[in-house]
TIVO-2410 file (N, C-alpha, C; in nm, 3 decimals):
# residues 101
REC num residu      c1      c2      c3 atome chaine
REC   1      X   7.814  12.094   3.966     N      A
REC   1      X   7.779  12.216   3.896    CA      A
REC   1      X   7.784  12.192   3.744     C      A
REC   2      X   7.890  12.144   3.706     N      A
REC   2      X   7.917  12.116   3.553    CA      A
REC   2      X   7.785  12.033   3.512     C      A
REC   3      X   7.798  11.874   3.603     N      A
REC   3      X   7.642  11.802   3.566    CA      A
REC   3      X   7.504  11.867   3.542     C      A
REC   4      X   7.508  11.916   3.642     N      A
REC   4      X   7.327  11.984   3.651    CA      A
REC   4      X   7.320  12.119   3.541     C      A
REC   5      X   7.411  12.195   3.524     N      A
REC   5      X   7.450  12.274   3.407    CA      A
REC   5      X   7.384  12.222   3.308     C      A
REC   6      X   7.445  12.149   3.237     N      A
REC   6      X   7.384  12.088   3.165    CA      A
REC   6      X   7.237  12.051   3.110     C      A
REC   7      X   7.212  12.010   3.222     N      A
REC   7      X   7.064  11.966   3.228    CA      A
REC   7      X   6.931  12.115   3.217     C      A
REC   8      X   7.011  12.206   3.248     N      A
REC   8      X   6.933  12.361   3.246    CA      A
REC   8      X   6.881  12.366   3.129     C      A
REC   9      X   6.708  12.385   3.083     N      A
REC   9      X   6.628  12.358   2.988    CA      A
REC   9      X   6.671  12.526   2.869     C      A
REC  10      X   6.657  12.457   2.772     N      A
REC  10      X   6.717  12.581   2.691    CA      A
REC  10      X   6.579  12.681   2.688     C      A
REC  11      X   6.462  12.665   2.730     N      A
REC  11      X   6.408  12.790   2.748    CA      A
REC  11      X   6.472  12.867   2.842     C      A
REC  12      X   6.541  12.820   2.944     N      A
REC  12      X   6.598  12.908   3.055    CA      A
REC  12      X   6.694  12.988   3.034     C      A
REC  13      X   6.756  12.898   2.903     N      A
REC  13      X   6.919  12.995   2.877    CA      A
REC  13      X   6.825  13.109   2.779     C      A
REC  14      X   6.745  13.108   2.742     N      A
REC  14      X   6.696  13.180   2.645    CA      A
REC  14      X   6.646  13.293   2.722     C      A
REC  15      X   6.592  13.252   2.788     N      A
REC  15      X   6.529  13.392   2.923    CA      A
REC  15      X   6.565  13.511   2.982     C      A
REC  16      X   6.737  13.402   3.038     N      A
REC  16      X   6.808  13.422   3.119    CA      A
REC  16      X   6.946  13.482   3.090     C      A
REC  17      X   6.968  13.410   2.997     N      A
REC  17      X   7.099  13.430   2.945    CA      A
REC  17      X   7.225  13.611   2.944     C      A
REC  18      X   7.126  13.688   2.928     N      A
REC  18      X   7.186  13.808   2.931    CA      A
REC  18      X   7.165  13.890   3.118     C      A
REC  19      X   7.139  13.766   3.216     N      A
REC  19      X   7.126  13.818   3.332    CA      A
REC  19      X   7.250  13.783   3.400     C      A
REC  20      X   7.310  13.886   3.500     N      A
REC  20      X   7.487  13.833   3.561    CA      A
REC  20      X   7.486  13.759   3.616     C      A
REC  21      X   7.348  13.642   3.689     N      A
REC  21      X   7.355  13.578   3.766    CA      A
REC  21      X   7.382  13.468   3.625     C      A
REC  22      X   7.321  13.465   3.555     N      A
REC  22      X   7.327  13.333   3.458    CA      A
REC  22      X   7.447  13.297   3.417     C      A
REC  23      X   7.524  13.452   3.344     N      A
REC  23      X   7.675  13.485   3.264    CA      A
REC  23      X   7.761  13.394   3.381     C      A
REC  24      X   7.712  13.461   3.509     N      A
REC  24      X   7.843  13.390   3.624    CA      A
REC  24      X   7.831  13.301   3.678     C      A
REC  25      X   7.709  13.176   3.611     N      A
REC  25      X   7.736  13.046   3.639    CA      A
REC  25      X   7.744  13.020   3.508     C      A
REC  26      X   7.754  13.051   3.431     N      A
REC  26      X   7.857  13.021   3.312    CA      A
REC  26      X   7.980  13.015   3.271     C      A
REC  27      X   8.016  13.110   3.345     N      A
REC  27      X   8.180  13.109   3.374    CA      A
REC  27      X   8.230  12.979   3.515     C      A
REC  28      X   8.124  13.008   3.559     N      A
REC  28      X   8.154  12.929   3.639    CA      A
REC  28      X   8.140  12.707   3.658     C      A
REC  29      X   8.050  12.730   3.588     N      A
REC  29      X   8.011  12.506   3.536    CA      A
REC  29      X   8.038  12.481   3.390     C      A
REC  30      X   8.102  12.586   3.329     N      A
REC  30      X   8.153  12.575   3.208    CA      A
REC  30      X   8.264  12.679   3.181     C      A
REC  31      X   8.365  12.625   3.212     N      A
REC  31      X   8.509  12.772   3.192    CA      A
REC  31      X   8.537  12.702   3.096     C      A
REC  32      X   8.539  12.655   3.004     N      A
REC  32      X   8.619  12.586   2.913    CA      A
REC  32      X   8.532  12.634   2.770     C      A
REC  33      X   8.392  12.621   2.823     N      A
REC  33      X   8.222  12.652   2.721    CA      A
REC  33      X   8.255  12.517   2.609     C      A
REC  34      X   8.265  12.439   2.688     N      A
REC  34      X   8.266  12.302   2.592    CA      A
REC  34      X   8.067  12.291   2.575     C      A
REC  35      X   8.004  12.302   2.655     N      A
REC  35      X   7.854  12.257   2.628    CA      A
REC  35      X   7.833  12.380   2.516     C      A
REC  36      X   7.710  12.368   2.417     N      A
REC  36      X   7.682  12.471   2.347    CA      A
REC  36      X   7.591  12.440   2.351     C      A
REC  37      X   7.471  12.615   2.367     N      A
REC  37      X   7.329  12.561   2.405    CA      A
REC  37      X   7.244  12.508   2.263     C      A
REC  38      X   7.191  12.457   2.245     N      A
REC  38      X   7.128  12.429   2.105    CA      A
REC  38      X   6.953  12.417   2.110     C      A
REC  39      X   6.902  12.498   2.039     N      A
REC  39      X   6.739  12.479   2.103    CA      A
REC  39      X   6.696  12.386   2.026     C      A
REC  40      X   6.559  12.326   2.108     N      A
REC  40      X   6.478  12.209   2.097    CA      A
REC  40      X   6.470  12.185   1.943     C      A
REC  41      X   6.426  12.043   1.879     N      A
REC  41      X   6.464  12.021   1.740    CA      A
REC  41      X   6.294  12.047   1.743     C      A
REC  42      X   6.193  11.997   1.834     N      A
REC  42      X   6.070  11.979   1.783    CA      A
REC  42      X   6.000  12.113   1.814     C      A
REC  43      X   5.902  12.126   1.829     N      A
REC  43      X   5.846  12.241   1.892    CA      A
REC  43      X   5.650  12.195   1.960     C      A
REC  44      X   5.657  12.077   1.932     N      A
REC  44      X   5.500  12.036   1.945    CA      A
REC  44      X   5.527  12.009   2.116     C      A
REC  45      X   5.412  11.999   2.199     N      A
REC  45      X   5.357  12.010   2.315    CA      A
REC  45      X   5.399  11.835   2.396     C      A
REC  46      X   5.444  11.810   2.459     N      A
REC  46      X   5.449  11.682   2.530    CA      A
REC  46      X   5.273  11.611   2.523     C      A
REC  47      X   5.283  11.525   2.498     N      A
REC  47      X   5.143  11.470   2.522    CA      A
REC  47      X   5.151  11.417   2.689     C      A
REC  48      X   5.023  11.435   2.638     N      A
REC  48      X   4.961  11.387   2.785    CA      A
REC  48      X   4.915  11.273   2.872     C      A
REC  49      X   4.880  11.203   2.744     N      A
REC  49      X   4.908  11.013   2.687    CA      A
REC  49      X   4.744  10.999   2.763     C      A
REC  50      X   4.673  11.065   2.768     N      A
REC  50      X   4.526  11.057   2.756    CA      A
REC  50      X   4.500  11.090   2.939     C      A
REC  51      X   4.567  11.168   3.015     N      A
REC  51      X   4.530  11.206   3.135    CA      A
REC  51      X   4.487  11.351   3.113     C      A
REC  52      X   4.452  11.444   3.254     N      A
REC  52      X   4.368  11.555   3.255    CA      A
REC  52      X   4.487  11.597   3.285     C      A
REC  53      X   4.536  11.750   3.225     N      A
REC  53      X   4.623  11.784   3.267    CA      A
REC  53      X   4.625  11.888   3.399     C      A
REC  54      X   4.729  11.858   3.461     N      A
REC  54      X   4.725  11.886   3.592    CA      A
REC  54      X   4.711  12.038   3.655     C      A
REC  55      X   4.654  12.042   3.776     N      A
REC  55      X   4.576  12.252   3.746    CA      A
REC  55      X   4.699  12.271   3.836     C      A
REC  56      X   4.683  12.390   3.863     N      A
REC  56      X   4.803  12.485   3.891    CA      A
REC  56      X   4.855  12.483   4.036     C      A
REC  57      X   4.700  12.466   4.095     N      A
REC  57      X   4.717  12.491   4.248    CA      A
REC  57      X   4.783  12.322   4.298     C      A
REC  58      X   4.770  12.220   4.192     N      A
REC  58      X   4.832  12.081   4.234    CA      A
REC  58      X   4.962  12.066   4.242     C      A
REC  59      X   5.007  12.136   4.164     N      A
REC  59      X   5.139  12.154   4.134    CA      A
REC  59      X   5.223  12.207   4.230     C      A
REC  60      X   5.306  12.159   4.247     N      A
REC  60      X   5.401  12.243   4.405    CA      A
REC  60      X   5.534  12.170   4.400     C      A
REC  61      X   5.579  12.232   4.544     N      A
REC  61      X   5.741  12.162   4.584    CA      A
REC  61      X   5.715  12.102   4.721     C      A
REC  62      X   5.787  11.952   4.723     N      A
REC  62      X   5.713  11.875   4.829    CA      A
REC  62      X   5.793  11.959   4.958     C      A
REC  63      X   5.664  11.933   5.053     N      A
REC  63      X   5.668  11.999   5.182    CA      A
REC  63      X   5.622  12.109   5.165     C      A
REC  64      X   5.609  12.178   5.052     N      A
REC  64      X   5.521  12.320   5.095    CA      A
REC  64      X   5.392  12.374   5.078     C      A
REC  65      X   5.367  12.480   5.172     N      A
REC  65      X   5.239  12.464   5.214    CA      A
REC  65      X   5.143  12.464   5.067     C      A
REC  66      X   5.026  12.417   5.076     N      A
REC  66      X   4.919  12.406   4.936    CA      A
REC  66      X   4.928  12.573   4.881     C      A
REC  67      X   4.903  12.591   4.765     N      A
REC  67      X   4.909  12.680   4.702    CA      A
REC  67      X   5.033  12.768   4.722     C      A
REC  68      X   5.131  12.776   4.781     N      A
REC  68      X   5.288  12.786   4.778    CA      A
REC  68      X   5.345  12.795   4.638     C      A
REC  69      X   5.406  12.928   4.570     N      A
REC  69      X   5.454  12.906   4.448    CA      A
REC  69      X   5.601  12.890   4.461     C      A
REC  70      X   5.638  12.800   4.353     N      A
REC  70      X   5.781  12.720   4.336    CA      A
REC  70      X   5.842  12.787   4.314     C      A
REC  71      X   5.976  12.871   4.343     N      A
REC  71      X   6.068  12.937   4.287    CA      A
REC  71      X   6.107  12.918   4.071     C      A
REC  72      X   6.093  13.068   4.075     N      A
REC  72      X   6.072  13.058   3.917    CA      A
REC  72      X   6.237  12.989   3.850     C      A
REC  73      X   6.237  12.966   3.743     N      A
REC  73      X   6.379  12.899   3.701    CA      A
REC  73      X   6.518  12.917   3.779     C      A
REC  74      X   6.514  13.108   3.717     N      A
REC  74      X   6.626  13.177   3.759    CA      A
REC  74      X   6.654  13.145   3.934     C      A
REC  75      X   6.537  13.156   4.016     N      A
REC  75      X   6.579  13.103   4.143    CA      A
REC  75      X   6.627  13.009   4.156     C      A
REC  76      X   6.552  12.904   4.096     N      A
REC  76      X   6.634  12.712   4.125    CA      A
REC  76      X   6.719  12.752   4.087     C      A
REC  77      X   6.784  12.794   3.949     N      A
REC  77      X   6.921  12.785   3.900    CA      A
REC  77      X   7.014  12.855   4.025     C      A
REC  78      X   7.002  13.026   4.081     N      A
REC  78      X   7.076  13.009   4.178    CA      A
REC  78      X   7.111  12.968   4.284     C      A
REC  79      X   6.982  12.889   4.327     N      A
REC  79      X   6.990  12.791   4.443    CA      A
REC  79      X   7.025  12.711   4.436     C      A
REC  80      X   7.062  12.604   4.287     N      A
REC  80      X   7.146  12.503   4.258    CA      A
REC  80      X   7.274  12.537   4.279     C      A
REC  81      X   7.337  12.702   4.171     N      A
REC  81      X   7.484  12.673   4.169    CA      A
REC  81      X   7.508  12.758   4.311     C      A
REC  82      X   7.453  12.778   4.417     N      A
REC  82      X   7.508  12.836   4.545    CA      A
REC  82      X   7.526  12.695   4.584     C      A
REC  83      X   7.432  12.627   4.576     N      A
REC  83      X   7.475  12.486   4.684    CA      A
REC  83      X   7.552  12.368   4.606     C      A
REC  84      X   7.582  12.376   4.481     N      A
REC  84      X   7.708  12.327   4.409    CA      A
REC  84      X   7.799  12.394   4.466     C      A
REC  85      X   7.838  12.525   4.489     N      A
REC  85      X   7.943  12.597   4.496    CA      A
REC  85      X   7.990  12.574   4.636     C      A
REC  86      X   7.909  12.572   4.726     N      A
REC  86      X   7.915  12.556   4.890    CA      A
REC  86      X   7.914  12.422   4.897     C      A
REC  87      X   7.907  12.364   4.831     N      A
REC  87      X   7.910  12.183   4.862    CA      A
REC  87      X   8.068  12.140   4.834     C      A
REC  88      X   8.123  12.218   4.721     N      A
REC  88      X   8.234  12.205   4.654    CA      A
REC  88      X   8.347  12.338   4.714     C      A
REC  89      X   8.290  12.407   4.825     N      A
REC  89      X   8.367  12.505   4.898    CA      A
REC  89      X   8.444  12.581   4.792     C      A
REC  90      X   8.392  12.651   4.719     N      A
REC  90      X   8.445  12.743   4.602    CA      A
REC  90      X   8.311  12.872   4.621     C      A
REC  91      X   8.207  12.874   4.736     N      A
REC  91      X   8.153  13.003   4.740    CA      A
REC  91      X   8.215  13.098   4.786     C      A
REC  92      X   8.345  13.112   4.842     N      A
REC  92      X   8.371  13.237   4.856    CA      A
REC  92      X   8.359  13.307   4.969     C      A
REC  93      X   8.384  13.413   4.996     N      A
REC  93      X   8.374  13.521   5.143    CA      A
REC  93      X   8.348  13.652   5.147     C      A
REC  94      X   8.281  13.709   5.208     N      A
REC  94      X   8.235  13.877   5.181    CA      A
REC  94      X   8.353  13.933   5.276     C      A
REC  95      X   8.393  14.024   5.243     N      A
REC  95      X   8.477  14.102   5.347    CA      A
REC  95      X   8.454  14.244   5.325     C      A
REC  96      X   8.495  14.346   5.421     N      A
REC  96      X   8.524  14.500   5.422    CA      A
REC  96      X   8.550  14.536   5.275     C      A
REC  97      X   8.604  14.473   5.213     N      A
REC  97      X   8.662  14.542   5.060    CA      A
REC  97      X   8.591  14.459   4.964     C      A
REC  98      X   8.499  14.396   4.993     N      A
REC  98      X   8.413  14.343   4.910    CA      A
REC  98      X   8.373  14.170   4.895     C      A
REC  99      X   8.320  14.098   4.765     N      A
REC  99      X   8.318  13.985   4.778    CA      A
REC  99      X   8.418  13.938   4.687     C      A
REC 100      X   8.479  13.825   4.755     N      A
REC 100      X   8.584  13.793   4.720    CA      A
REC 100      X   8.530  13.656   4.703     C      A
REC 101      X   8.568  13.592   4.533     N      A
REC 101      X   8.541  13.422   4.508    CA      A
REC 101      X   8.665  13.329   4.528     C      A
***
């Protein structure tokens, strides 16, 4: 969780950042808030290094069906830190009186 944290593109924290799912994997792959987000130094476009750039419908997540859209950031991100969290058995339990972490 802490690793892949990290790696979360600062357009996302920028997006995202004031949503409870984001705040509470913040508290959660950073309790300490040693990372600090810092945005990009450049702002120009990745080149393309002389290929066609790639159309929309090519683009996907392997195994799914053609034209299948990819879960937008905020999804990967909670589908990362649920299965960090459940990999590392710190997801927690729902009960009668609520969810308990």
């Amino acid at each position: 969780c802490q690793r892949s944290y990290q790696t979360i593109p600062y357009q996302c924290y920028q997006d995202f950042r004031t949503h409870f799912i984001f705040k509470q994997m913040i508290e959660n792959c950073d309790p300490t808030g040693a990372f600090k987000w810092q945005a990009p130094t450049t702002t120009l476009a990745p080149r393309t290094m002389g290929r066609e750039t790639a159309s929309a419908h090519l683009i996907g997540v392997a195994g799914a069906p053609h034209g299948a859209v990819p879960p937008s950031p905020l999804q990967a991100l909670v589908l990362a830190t649920l299965a960090a969290a459940a990999a590392a058995g710190t997801l927690g339990t729902a009960s009668a009186e609520g969810w308990r972490l």
